[in-house]
PDB file as gemmi writes it, atoms N, CA and C in Angstrom:
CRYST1    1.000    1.000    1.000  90.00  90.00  90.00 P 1                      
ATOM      1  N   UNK A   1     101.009 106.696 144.153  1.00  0.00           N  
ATOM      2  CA  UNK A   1     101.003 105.671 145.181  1.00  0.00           C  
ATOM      3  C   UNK A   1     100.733 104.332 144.512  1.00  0.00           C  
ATOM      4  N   UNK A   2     101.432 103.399 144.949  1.00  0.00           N  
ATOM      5  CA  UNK A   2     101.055 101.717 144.641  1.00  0.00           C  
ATOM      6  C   UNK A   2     100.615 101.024 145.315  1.00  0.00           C  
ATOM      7  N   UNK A   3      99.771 100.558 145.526  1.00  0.00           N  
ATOM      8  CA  UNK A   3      99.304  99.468 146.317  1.00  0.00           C  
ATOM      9  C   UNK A   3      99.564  97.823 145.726  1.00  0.00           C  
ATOM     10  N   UNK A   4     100.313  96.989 146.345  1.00  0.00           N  
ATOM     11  CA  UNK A   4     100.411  95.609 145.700  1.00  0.00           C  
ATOM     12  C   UNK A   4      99.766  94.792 146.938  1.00  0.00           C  
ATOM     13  N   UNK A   5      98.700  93.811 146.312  1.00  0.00           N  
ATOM     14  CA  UNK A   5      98.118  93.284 146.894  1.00  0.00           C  
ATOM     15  C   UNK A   5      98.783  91.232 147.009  1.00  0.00           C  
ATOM     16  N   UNK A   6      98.730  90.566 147.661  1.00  0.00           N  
ATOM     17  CA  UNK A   6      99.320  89.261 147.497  1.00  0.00           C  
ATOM     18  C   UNK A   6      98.313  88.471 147.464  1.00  0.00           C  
ATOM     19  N   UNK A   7      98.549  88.098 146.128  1.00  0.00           N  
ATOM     20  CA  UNK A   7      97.338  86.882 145.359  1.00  0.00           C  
ATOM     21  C   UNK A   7      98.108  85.266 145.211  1.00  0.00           C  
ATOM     22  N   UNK A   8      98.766  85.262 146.310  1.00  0.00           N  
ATOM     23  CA  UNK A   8      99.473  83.786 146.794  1.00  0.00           C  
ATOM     24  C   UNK A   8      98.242  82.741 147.425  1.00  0.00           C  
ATOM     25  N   UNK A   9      98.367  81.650 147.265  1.00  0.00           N  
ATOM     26  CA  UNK A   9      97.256  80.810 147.860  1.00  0.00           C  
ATOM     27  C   UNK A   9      97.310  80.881 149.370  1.00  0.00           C  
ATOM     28  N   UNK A  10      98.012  81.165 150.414  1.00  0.00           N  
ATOM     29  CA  UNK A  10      97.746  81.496 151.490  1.00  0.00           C  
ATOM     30  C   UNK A  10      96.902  82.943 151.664  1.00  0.00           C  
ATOM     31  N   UNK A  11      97.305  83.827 151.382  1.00  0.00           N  
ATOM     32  CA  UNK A  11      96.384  85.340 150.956  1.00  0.00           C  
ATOM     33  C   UNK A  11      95.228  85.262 150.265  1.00  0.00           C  
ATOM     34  N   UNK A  12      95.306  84.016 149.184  1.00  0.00           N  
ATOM     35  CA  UNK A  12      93.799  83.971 148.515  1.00  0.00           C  
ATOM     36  C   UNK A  12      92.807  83.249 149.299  1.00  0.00           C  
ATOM     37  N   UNK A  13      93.082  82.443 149.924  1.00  0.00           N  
ATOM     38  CA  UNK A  13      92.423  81.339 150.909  1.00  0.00           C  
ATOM     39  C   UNK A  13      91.788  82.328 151.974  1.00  0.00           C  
ATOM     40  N   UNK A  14      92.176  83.440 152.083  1.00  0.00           N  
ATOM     41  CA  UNK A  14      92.363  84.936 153.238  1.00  0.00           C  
ATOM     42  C   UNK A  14      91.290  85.831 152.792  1.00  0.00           C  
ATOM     43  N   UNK A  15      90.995  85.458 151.061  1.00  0.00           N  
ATOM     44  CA  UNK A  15      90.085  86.199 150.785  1.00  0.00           C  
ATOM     45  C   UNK A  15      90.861  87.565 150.241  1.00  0.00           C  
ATOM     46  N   UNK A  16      91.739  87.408 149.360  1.00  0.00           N  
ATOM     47  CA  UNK A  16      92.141  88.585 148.425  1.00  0.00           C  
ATOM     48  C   UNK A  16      92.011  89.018 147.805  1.00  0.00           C  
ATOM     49  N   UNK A  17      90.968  87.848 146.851  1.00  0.00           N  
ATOM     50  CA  UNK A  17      90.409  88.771 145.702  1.00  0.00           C  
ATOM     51  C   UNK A  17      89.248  89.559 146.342  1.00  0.00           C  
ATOM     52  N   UNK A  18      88.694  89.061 147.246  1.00  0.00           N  
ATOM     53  CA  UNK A  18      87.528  90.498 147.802  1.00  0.00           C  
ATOM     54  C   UNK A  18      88.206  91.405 148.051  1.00  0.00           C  
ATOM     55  N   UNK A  19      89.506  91.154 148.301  1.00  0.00           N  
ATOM     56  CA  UNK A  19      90.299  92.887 149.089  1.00  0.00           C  
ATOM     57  C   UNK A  19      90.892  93.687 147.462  1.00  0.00           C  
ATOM     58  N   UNK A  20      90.875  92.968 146.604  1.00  0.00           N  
ATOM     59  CA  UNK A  20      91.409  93.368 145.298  1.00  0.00           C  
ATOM     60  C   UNK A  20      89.703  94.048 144.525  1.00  0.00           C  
ATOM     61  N   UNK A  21      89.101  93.410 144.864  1.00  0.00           N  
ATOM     62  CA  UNK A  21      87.618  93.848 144.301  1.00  0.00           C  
ATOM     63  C   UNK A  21      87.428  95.404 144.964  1.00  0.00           C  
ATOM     64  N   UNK A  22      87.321  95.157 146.450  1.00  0.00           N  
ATOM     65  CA  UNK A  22      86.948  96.361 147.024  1.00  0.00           C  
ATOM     66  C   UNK A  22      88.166  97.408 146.964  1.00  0.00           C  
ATOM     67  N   UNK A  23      88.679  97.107 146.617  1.00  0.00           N  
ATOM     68  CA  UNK A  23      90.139  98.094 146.333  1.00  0.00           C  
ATOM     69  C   UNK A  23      90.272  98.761 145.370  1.00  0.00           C  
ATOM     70  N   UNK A  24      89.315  98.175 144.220  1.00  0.00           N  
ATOM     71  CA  UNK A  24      89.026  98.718 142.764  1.00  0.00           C  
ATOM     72  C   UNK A  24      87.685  99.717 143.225  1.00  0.00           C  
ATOM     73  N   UNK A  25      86.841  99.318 143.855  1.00  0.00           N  
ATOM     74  CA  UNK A  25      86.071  99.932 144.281  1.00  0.00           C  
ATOM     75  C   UNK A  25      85.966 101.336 144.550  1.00  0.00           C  
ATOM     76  N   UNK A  26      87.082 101.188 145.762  1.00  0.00           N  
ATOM     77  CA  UNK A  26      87.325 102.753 146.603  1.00  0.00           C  
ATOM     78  C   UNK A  26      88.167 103.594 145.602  1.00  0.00           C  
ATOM     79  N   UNK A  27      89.297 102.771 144.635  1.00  0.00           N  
ATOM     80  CA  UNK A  27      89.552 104.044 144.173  1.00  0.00           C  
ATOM     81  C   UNK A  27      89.105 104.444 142.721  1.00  0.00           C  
ATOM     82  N   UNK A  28      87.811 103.902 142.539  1.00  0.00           N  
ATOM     83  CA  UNK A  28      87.266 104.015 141.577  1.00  0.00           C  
ATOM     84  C   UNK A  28      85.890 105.372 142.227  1.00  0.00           C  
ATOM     85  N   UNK A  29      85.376 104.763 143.380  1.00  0.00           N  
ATOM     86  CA  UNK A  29      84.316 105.456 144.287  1.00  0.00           C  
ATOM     87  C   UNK A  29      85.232 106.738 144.129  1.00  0.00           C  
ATOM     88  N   UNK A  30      86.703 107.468 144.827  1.00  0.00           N  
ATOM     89  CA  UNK A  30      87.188 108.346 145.064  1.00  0.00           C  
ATOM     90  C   UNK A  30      87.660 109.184 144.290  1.00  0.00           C  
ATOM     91  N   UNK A  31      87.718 108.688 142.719  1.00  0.00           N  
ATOM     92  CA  UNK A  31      88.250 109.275 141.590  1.00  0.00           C  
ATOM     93  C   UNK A  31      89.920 109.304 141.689  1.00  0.00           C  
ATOM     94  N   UNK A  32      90.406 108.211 142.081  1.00  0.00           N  
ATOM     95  CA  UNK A  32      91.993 108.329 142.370  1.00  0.00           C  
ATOM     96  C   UNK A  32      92.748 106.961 141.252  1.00  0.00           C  
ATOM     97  N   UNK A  33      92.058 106.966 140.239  1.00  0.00           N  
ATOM     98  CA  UNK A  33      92.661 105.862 139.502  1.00  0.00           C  
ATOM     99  C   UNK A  33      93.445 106.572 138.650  1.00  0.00           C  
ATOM    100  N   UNK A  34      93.716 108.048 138.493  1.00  0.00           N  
ATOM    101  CA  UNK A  34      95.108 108.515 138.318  1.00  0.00           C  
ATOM    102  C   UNK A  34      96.310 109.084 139.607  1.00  0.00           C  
ATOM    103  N   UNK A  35      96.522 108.670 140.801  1.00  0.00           N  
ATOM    104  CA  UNK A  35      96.945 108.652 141.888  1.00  0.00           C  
ATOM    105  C   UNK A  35      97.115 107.250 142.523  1.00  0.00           C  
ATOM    106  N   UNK A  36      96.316 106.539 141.849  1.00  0.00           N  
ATOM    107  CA  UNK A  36      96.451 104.842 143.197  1.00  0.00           C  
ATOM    108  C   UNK A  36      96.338 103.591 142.065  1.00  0.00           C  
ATOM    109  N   UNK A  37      97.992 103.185 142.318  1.00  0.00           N  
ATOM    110  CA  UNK A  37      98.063 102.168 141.322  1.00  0.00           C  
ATOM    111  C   UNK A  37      97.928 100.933 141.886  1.00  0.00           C  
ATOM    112  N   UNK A  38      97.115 100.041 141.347  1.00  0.00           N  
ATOM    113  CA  UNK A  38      96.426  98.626 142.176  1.00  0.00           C  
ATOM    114  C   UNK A  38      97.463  97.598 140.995  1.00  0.00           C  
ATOM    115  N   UNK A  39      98.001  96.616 141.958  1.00  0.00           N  
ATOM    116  CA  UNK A  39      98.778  95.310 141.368  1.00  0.00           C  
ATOM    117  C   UNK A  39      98.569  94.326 142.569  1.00  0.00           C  
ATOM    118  N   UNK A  40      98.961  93.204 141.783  1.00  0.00           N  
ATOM    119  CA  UNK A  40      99.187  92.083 142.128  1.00  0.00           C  
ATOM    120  C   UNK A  40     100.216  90.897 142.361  1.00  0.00           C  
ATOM    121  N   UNK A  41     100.912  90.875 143.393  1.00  0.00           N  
ATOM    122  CA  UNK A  41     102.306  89.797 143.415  1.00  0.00           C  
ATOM    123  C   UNK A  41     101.519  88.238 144.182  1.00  0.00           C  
ATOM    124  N   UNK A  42     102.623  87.908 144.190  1.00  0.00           N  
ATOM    125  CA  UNK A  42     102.744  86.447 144.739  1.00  0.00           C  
ATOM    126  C   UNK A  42     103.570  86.593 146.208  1.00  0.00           C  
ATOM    127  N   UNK A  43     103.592  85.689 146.908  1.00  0.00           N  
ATOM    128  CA  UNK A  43     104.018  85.670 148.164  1.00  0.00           C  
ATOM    129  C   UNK A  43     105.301  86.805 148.523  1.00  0.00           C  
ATOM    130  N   UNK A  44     104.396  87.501 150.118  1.00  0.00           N  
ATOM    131  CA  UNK A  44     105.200  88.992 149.816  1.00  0.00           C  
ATOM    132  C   UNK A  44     105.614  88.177 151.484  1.00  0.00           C  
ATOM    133  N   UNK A  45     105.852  86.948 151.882  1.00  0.00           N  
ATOM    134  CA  UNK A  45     106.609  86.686 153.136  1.00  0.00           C  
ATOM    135  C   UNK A  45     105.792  86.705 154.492  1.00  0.00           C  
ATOM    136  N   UNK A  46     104.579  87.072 154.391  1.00  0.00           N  
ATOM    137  CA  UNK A  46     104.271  87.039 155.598  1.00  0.00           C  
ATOM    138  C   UNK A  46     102.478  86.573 155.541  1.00  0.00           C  
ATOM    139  N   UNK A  47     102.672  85.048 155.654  1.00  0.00           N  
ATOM    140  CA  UNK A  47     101.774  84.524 155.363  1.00  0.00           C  
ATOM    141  C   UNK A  47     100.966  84.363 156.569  1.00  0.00           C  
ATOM    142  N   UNK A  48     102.100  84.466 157.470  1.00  0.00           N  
ATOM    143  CA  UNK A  48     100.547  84.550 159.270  1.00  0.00           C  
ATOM    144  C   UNK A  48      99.700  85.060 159.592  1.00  0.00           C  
ATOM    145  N   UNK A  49     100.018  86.633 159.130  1.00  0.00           N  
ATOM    146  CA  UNK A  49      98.595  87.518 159.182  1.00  0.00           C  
ATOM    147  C   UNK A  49      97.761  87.503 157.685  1.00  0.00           C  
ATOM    148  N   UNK A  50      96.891  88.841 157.553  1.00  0.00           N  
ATOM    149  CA  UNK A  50      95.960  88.564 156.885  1.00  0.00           C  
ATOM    150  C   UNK A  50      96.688  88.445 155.469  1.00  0.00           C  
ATOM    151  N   UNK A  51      95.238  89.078 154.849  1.00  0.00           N  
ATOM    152  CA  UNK A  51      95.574  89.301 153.125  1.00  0.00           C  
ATOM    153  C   UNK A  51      96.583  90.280 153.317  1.00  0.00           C  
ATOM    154  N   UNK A  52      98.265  90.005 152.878  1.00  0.00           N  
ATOM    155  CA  UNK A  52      99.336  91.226 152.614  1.00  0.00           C  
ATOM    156  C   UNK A  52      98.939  92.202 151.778  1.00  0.00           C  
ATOM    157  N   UNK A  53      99.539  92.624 151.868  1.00  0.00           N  
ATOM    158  CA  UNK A  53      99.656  94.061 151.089  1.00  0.00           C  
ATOM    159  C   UNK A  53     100.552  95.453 151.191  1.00  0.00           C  
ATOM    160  N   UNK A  54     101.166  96.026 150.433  1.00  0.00           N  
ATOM    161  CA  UNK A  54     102.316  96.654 150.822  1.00  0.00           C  
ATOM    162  C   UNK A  54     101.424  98.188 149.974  1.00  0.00           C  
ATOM    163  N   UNK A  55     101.826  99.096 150.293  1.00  0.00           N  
ATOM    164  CA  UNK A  55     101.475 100.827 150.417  1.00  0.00           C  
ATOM    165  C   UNK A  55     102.646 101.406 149.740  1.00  0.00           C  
ATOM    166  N   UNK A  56     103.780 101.354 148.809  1.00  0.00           N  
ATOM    167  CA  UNK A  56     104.506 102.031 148.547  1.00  0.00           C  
ATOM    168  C   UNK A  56     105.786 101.063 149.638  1.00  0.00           C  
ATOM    169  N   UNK A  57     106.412 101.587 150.122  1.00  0.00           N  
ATOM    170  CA  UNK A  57     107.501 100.249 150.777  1.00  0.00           C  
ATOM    171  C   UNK A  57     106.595  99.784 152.413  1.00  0.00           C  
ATOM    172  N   UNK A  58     105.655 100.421 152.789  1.00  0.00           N  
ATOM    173  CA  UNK A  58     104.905  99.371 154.023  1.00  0.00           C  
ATOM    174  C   UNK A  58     104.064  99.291 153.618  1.00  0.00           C  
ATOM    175  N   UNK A  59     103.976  98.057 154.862  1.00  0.00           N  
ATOM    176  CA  UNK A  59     103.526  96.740 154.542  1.00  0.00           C  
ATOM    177  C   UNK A  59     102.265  96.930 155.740  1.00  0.00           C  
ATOM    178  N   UNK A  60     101.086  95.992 155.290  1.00  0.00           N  
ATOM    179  CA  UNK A  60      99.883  96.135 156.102  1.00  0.00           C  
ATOM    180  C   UNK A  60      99.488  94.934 155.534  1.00  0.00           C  
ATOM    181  N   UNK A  61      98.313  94.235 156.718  1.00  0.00           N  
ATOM    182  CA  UNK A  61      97.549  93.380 156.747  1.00  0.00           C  
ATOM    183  C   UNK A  61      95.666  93.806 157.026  1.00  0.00           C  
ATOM    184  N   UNK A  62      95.312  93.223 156.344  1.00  0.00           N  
ATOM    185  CA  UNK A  62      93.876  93.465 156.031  1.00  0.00           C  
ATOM    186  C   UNK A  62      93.251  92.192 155.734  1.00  0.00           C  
ATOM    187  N   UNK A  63      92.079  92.613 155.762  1.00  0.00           N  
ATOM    188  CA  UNK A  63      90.937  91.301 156.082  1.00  0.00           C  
ATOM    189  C   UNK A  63      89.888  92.119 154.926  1.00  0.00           C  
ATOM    190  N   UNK A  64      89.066  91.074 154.006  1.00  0.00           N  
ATOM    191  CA  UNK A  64      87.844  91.903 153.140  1.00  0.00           C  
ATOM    192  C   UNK A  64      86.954  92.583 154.495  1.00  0.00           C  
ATOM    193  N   UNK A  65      86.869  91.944 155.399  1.00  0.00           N  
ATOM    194  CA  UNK A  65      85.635  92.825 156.498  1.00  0.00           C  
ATOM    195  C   UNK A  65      86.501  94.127 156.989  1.00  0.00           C  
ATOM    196  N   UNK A  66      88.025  94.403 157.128  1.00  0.00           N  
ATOM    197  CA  UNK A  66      88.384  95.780 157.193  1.00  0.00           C  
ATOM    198  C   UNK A  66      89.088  96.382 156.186  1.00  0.00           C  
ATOM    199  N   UNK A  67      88.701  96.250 154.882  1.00  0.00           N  
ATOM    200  CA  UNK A  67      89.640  96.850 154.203  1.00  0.00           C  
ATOM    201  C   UNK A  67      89.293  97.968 153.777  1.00  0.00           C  
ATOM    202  N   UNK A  68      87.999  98.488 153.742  1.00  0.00           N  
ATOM    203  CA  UNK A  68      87.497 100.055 153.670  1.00  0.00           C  
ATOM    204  C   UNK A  68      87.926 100.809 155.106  1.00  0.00           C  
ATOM    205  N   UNK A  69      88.124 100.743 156.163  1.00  0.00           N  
ATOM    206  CA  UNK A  69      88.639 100.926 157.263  1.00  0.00           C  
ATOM    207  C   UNK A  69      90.617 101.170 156.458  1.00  0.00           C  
ATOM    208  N   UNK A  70      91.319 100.758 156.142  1.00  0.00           N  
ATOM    209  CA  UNK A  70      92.430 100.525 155.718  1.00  0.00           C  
ATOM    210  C   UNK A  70      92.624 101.993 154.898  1.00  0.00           C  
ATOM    211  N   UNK A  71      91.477 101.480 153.819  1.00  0.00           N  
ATOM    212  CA  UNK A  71      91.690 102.315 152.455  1.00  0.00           C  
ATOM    213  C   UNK A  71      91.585 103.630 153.174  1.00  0.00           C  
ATOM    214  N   UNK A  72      90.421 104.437 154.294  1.00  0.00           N  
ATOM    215  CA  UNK A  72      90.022 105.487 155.213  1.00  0.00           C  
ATOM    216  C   UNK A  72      91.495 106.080 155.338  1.00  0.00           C  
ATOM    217  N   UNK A  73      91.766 105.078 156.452  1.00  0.00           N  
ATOM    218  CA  UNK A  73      92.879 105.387 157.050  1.00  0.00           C  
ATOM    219  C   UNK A  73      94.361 105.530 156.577  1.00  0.00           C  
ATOM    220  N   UNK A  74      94.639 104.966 156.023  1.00  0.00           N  
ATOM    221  CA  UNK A  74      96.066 104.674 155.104  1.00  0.00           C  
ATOM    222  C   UNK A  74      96.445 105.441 153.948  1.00  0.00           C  
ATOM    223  N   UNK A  75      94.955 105.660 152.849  1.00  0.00           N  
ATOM    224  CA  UNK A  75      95.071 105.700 151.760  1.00  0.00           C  
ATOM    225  C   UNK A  75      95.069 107.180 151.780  1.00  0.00           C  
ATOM    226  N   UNK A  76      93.556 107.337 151.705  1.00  0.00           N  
ATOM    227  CA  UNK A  76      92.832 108.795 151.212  1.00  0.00           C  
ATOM    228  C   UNK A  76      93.866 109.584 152.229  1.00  0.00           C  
ATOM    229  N   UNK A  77      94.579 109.595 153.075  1.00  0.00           N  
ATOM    230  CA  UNK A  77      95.021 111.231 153.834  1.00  0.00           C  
ATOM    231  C   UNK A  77      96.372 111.238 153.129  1.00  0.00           C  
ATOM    232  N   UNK A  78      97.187 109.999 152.265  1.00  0.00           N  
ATOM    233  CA  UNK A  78      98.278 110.497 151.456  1.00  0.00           C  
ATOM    234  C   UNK A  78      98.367 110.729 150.305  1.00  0.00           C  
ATOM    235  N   UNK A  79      96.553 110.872 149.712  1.00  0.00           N  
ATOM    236  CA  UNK A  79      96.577 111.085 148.182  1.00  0.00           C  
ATOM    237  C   UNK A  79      95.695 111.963 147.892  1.00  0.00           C  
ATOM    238  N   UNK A  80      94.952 112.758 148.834  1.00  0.00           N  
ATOM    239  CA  UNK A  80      93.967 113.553 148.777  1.00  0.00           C  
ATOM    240  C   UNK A  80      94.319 115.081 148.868  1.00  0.00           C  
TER     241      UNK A  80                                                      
END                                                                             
């Protein structure tokens, strides 16, 4: 699995590097840093909602206050 996170100044202003911090976090916490590949692009188009971020080809929006909520839901039930 890939996770690309958008480290564009609208997304960073959003607070991305906390969602890139805690993202290292969980799949460091979960033992999935051979299963969950963490990157970084530049403007992924959809600068209205939160910090972007795309899952393999979808796409999700997250906030640092829900992104363990995200990782719960999204992550761990397609890599576990």
């Amino acid at each position: 699995m890939k996770i690309t996170v958008c480290i564009g100044s609208s997304c960073h202003i959003k607070g991305s590097r906390q969602v890139v911090e805690q993202l290292q976090y969980l799949i460091r916490e979960n033992q999935l840093g051979d299963k969950v590949e963490l990157a970084g692009t530049f403007c992924m188009g959809k600068c209205q909602q939160g910090v972007c971020l795309q899952v393999d080809e979808e796409f999700f929006s997250v906030t640092p206050e829900n992104v363990k909520e995200f990782f719960e839901a999204s992550v761990l039930p397609k890599v576990k």
